[in-house]
N, C-alpha and C positions, 0 to 999 in steps of 0.2 A: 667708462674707460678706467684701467686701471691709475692708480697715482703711485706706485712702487718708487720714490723717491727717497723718505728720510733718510735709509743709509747710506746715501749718497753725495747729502748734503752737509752742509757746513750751520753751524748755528747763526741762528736770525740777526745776534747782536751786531756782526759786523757788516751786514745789508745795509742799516739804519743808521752807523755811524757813518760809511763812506756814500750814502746817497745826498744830494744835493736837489732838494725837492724846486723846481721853478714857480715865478710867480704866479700868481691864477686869475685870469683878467676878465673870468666870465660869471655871471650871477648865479650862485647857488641855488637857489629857490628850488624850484619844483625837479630841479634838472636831474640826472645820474651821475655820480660822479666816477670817470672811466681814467685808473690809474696808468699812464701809460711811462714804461722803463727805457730807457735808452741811454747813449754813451753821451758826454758831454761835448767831442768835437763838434755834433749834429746837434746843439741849442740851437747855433744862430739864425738855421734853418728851418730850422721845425717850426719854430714857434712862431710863424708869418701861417706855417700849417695849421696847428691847434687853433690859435685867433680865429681862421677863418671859418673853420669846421664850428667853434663854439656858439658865433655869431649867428649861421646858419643851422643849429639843430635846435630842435623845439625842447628833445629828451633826454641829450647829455650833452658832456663838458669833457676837457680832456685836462686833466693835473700831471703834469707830467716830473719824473725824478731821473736823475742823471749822473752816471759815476765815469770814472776813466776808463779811457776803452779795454786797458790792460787788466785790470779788477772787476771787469764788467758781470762776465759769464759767474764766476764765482761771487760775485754780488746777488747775482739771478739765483741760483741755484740756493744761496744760503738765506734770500728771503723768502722765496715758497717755503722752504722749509718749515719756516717761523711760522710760515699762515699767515707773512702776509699779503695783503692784497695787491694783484698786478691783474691789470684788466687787457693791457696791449701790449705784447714784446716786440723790442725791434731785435733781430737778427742779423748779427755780423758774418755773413756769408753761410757758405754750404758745409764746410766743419760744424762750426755749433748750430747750425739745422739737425745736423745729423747726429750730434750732443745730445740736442732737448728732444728730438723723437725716441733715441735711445732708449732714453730716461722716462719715456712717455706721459713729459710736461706740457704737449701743446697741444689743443681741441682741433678735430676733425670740422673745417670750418664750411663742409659739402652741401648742408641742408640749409644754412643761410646763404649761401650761392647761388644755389638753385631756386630760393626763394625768393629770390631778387634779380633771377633771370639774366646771372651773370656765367662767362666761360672764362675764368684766367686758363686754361691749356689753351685755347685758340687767342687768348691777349698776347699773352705771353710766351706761348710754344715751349722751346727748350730750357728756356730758363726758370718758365714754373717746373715743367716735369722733371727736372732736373734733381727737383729739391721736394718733388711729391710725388709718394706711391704708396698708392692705396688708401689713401686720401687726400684732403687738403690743408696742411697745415700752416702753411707760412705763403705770401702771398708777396711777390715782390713789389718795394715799391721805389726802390734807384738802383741803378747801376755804376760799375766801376769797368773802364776800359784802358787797356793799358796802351800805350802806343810810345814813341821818341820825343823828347823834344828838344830843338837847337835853337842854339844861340845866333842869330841872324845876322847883330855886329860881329861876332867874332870871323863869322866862315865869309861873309863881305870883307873884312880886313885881310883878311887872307885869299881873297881870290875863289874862294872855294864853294862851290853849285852843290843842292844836294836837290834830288828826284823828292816829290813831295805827289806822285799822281798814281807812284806802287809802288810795292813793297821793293826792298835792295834784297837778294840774298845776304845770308852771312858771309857769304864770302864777298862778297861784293860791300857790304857794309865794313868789314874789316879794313878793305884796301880803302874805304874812302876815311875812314879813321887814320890807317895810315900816313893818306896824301895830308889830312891835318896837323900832325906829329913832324912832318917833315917838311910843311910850309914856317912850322912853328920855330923847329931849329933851323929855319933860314933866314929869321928874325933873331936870332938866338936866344928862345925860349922853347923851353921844355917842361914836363913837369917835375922834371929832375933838379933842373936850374934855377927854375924862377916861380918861385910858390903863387904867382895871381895867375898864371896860365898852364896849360894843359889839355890834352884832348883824352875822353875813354868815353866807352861806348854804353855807359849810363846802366849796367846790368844790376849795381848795387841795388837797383828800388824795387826789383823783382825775380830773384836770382832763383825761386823757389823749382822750376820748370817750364820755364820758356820754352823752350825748340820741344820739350816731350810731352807738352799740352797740342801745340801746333803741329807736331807727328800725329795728333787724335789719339795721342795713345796716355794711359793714366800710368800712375806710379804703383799701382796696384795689378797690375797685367803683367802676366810671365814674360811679355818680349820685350819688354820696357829698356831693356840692357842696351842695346842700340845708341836709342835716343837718349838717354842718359848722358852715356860715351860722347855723344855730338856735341851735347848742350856744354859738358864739362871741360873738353877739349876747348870748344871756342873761348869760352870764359877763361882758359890758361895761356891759349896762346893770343890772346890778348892781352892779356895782364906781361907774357913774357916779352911781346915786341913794345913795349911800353906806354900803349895807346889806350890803356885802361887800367882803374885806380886798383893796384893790388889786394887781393880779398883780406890780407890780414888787416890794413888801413881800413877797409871796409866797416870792420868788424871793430876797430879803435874809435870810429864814430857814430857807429851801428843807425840809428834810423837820425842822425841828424849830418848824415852824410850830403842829403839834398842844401841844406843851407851854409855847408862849411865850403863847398865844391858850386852846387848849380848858381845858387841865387847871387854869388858875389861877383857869378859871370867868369869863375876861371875854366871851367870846361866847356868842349863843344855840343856835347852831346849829352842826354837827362832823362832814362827811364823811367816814366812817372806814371799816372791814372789820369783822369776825368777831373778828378777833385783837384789839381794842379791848377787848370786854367781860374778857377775864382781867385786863387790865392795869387797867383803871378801878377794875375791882372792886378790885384790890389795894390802889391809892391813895387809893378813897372810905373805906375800910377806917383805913388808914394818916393819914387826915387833908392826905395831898399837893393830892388834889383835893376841893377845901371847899365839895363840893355833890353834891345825887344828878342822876342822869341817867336818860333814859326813852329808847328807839330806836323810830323809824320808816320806813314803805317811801321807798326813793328817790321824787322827785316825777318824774313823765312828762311827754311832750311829749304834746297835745293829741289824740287818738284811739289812743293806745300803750296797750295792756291795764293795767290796777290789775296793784300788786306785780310790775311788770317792775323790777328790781334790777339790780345786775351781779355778778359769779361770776368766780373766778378758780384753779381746781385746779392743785395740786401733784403732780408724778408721781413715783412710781420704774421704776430701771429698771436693767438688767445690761448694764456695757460690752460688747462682742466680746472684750475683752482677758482676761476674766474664765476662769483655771480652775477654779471651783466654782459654775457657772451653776446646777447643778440643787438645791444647798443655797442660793444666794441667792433662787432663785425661791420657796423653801420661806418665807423670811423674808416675801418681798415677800406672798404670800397671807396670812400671817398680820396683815402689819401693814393691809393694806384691806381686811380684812374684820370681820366681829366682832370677835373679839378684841381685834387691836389699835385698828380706831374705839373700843369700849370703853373701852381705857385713855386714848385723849388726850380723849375726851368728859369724862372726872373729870377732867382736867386744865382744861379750859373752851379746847380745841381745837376747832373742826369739823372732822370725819372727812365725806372723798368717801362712806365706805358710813354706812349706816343703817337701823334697824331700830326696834322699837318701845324696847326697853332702851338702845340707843347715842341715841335721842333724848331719853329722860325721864334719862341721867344728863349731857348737854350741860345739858339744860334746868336740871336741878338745882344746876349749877356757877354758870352765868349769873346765875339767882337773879333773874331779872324778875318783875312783879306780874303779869303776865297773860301769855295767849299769842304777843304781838305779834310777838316776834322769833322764835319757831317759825315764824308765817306767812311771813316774810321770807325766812327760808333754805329753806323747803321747795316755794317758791311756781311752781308748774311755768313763771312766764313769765320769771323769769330768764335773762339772758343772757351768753355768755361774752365778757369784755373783750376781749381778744386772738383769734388766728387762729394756729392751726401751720402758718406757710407759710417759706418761706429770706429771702425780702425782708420780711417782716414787720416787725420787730426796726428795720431801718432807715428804713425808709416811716415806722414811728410816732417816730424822731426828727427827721425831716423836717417831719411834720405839728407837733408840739412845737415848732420853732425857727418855722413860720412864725404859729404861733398867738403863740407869745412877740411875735413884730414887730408885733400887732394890739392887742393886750392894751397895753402898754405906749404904744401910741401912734405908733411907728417907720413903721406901713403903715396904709393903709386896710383894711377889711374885705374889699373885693373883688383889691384890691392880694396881700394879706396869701394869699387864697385861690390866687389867680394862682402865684402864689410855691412853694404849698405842691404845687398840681399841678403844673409845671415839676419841680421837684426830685422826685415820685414817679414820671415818666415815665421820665426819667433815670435814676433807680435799676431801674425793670421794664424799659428797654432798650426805651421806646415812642419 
């Protein structure tokens, strides 16, 4: 396979300064040593993985090195460069999937698959092929699903039920926003008034393409104008009947919106993932966040199936640079399958594989009163946020800068739209 990379890359020096190598708990002797790269949110997890893996392989060992999630990709790229050694990539979704194929940095992993008498297309289905074609390069092994989540004291204090068994439409989610905004000034609080309360409908944590994922339709498709128009409208006229945090605020606190807003308990409502429930749980625990919370399905656009969600998979995978492909492949089976779904389910992970024991020990981590958020993550109509395409990556920060100009007030809606096709044309060379 080719490796057409260096002029792409960045020089090695700053790989090695912002890498943060972890300890290594397993005996070197005879062993292979399988360098594996990932982001540093995912230490606390992993490394109950690696332990395990290390203890049980006769042949190798996992060392694993770790940089910020933000610096990561360009960490990656600028250490193959250097030569140096990465034996296991984790992969931050289906954008830099479609990065490192591009760039045709990751081994075709088909002939240790089939030598080991494994199918991720029938483990996995959509969400391997999603991110493979025409070979197999990245292999998932957690998932990310987005769903609601509320504040249980507050909408009890207020009187106020929400449906946890299907989805709300958005119009229907809007009015029940509403009916909170207006229990709230009958208390007389508002978020206009009284800075610890407030209700909005939690879009800040996933504002990318809600309603035009869950149309089935991509930001890359000529008819995408539609869906767009829907998602951006609800997102304004929400923000204008005051039942949601205005996007400039948004953007004043950019991803630390969740702990200024959700966890201090002043809104009703919390846009989040999967990865939310370990951390909540720690801090409802901890007394950080001084309320319980309940999760429900994302709400739909108007004829879009019940418990359409959104979905977003992590892959691994083996650069081409790699001399111990057929020991790193060894690893990557173990960590997407059993096994290792296993260990990061006790962790309060979602693992891409599942089975009946890797669901009841997520479930058991989670610690919800009922089955809700099972149906959420297992719900066959979810759909993947993103696309593995080369323009991808940039198309959705195109769409993002013209959505920002509408939101804030800068463009009209159709101005705003104009703008955002213009700049995707440009970018696909239409």
């Amino acid at each position: 396979m080719k490796k057409k990379m260096l002029s792409l890359l960045l020089v090695g020096a700053m790989a090695s300064s912002m890498l943060v190598p972890a300890a290594v708990s397993a005996e070197e002797n005879d062993k292979v040593k399988l360098t594996f790269y990932g982001w540093s949110d995912e230490e606390s997890y992993l490394q109950p993985l690696f332990d395990a893996f290390n203890e049980q392989s006769e042949t190798s060992y996992i060392e694993p090195q770790y940089c910020a999630v933000g610096e990561y990709e360009e960490v990656v790229l600028s250490a193959l460069s250097a030569g140096t050694p990465i034996d296991v990539l984790a992969i931050n979704g289906l954008s830099p999937m479609s990065n490192y194929q591009t760039k045709e940095i990751l081994m075709d992993m088909t002939e240790f698959a089939d030598a080991a008498g494994f199918d991720p297309a029938a483990t996995y289905q959509d969400t391997y092929s999603g991110a493979n074609e025409g070979g197999m390069y990245g292999i998932p092994y957690r998932m990310a699903v987005w769903f609601m989540y509320y504040n249980k004291d507050m909408l009890n204090d207020l009187g106020v039920e929400v449906q946890t068994d299907k989805s709300y439409t958005w119009d229907e989610f809007k009015a029940k926003c509403e009916e909170v905004e207006d229990k709230l000034k009958e208390k007389g609080m508002d978020i206009e008034s009284d800075p610890n309360n407030g209700c909005y409908a939690g879009l800040v944590g996933m504002e990318k393409n809600v309603t035009i994922a869950q149309r089935g339709v991509s930001l890359l498709d000529d008819n995408a104008d539609d869906a767009i128009k829907e998602f951006w409208g609800i997102w304004n006229d929400l923000q204008e009947d005051g039942t949601h945090l205005p996007y400039a605020e948004k953007l004043e606190y950019g991803t630390n919106v969740g702990s200024v807003y959700w966890v201090p308990g002043r809104v009703a409502f919390f846009q989040n993932a999967t990865w939310g429930i370990s951390s909540y749980n720690e801090k409802v625990a901890s007394g950080e966040m001084p309320f319980q919370y309940g999760v429900m399905p994302m709400p739909v656009p108007e004829g879009v199936e019940d418990g359409t969600n959104l979905s977003n998979p992590n892959f691994l995978g083996i650069p081409t640079t790699s001399e111990n492909a057929e020991e790193a492949y060894k690893f990557i089976q173990f960590a997407c399958t059993h096994d290792g779904a296993k260990i990061l389910a006790d962790q309060g992970v979602l693992p891409a594989y599942s089975d009946d024991e890797v669901a009841a020990a997520y479930n058991e981590f989670a610690a919800q009163e009922d089955d809700t958020l099972q149906r959420i993550i297992s719900s066959p109509n979810n759909k993947l946020t993103d696309l593995c395409f080369p323009e991808y990556a940039e198309v959705q920060a195109a769409y993002e800068e013209s959505m920002e100009s509408y939101l804030v007030g800068n463009m009209s809606l159709d101005d705003a739209l104009a703008d955002y096709n213009s700049k995707k044309a440009n970018i696909m060379g239409e």
